[in-house]
Structure formats: structure tokens, C-alpha cells
Residue, then its C-alpha position, 0 to 999 in steps of 0.5 A: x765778454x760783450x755779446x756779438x754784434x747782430x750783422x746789419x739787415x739788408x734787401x731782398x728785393x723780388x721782382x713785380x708779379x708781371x714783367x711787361x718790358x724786360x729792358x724798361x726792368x733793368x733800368x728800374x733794377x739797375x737804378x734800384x742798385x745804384x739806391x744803396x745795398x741790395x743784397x739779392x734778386x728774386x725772380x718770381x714771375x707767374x701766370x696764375x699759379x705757374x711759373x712763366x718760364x719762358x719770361x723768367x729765363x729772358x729776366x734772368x738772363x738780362x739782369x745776370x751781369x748786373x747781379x755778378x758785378x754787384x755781388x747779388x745773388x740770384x735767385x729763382x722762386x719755386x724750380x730748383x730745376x730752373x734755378x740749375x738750368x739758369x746757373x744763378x745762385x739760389x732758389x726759393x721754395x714754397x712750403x707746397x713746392x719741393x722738399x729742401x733735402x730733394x731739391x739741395x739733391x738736385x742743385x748740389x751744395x754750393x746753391x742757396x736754398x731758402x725756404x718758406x714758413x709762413x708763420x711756423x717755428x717747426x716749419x723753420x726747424x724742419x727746414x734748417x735741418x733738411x738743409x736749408x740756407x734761410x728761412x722767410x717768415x710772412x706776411x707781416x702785412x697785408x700785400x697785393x703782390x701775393x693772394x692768400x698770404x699767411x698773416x705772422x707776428x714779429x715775434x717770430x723774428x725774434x725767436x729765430x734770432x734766439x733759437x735758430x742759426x739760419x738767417x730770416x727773411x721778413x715778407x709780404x707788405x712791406x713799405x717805408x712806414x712799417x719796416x722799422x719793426x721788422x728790423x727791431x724783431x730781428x728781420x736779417x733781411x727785409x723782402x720788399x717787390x712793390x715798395x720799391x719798383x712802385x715807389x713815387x720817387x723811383x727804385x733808387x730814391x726807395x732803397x736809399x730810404x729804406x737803407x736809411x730806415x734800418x740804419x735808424x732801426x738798427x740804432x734804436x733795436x736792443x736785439 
């Protein structure tokens, strides 16, 4: 009997840091759509190290419809509170930021939790058995969008396919030219900010390309 076929890895797109002009955004989101398959949106915008409330609720409320037109889910860093608040479909929390069993009390069953491991095989246990939907390994390489990143190795993607149930999400630098080996690893989703909003050629031309990269890594990967 043949194995399972692995599912195709998909995009996690993450918003810049700073959304100046929230309506310039939706048109480079909407275009990103209209690039290829993205599968969520997170919202992580911050001032220093807080969350900027007040502009993370003018996004999500901006970005909502197209996100359930295109069956995007929806997710907001850091506060399962705002998350609740927002009604959108998940939250992603940091290894400093609530406990996964504290915050599914707060948000119910049905919300998406993801959480972050940095580079932690028992970080991502514990996680899954808190309750956990997914888990995010990185970074996988050096990025701007993030200070004092945790540097993690690609194997780690591959144990999560061999070990663990929940699906991984590949962070932190990721661009055209390094994607490919994430994918092979075992990356489920790749979670890209800048790659795609800075691209030269626009966010729609820059999820088509990295659409075609997993394609090509899917093709060549033996996992």
C-alpha cells in the first residue's frame, strides 16, 4: 500500500510591520489574491513592541471581506482577545505571549490557534498538546521584518512531518531564491511579509512566482 501523498504547501502571507495607508494595502492584498493561492493573512502590526490596536482593527476591518470571499483565514498576532473581539478565524501567539490552553479558554474551539517554537522540537510538543492548530518553526533566514529572531535549521521541518500531526509553518526570510528548501524539508506553509509586498514586480506577480517555486519543490521533494 502506497503512502499518503504529502498535501501541497501553501502561503501565509503577514502584513509589513507598519501600514501607512490602509487602502494603498488592500489593493496590494487584493492583487496578492489575484497572484495564485494564499491561504491566510496575519495581522501583525506593532509600535515597538506593542500591538497598534487601533491600526490592526482599521486592517482587519478592511481586508475581512476579501478574506471570506476567497476563503482566507484571518488572523491576528499576539491577542487572543482582539482576535475574539474582530470575529476573524485565528490567532498567532508568540512563545512569550499567552499560554495555548489559556487562550483556546478565551477564544472557544472553532478559532485557529498557531503558535510559535523558534527552533524547539519540545516547544512544538507542548504546544500540540495544549491544543494547538499549528505550529511556526524560524527563522530560516536572516529577515528585517523581525529583530532578534531565533536562527533554526530545515531539518526541524522534516521532523515535524515524522513526529508530529499538527502542520508547520516556515518563517522568517523567506524570498524566491531560498524558498525551494523549505518546501523539500516539509514546510506545509511558507510565511512570507516582505517577499511579497516589496517584490519589484508587484504582490501579484510575487505569489505567482513563489506558487510556481513550491510547485517545482513539490515535484523534486521525496518527503
Amino acid at each position: 500500500m502506497s503512502e499518503p501523498q504529502r498535501a501541497r504547501p501553501r502561503r501565509y502571507l503577514i502584513t509589513p510591520p507598519q501600514i501607512e495607508d490602509v487602502a494603498t494595502f488592500v489593493d496590494q492584498f487584493r492583487a496578492a489574491v489575484q497572484g495564485g493561492d494564499v491561504a491566510s493573512l496575519q495581522i501583525r502590526l506593532k509600535q515597538g513592541d506593542e500591538i497598534d490596536t487601533v491600526k490592526t482593527r482599521e486592517v482587519t476591518k478592511a481586508v475581512k471581506r476579501i478574506c471570506a470571499a476567497e476563503h482566507i483565514a484571518l488572523i491576528i498576532n499576539d491577542s487572543p482577545q482582539l482576535a475574539r473581539a474582530l470575529e476573524v478565524d485565528g490567532v498567532h501567539l508568540g512563545m512569550d505571549d499567552m499560554d495555548i490552553a489559556e487562550a483556546r479558554e478565551l477564544v472557544g474551539p472553532d478559532m485557529i490557534i498557531g503558535a510559535t517554537c523558534k527552533n524547539s522540537r519540545h516547544q512544538a510538543m507542548i504546544v500540540g498538546e495544549d491544543g494547538a492548530d499549528y505550529v511556526a518553526f524560524g527563522a530560516f533566514y536572516p529577515t528585517a521584518t523581525k529583530a532578534n529572531t531565533t536562527p533554526a535549521d530545515p531539518e526541524i521541518l522534516t521532523w515535524c512531518q515524522v513526529f508530529l500531526t499538527l502542520p508547520c509553518v516556515a518563517i522568517g526570510g523567506i524570498t524566491l531564491e531560498n524558498a525551494a528548501p523549505l518546501v523539500s524539508a516539509g514546510a506545509d506553509f511558507l510565511a512570507v511579509s516582505s517577499g511579497v509586498w516589496d517584490h519589484h514586480d508587484g504582490p501579484a506577480a510575487a505569489v505567482a512566482m513563489f506558487n510556481r517555486v513550491i510547485d517545482e519543490a513539490m515535484a523534486a521533494s521525496k518527503i
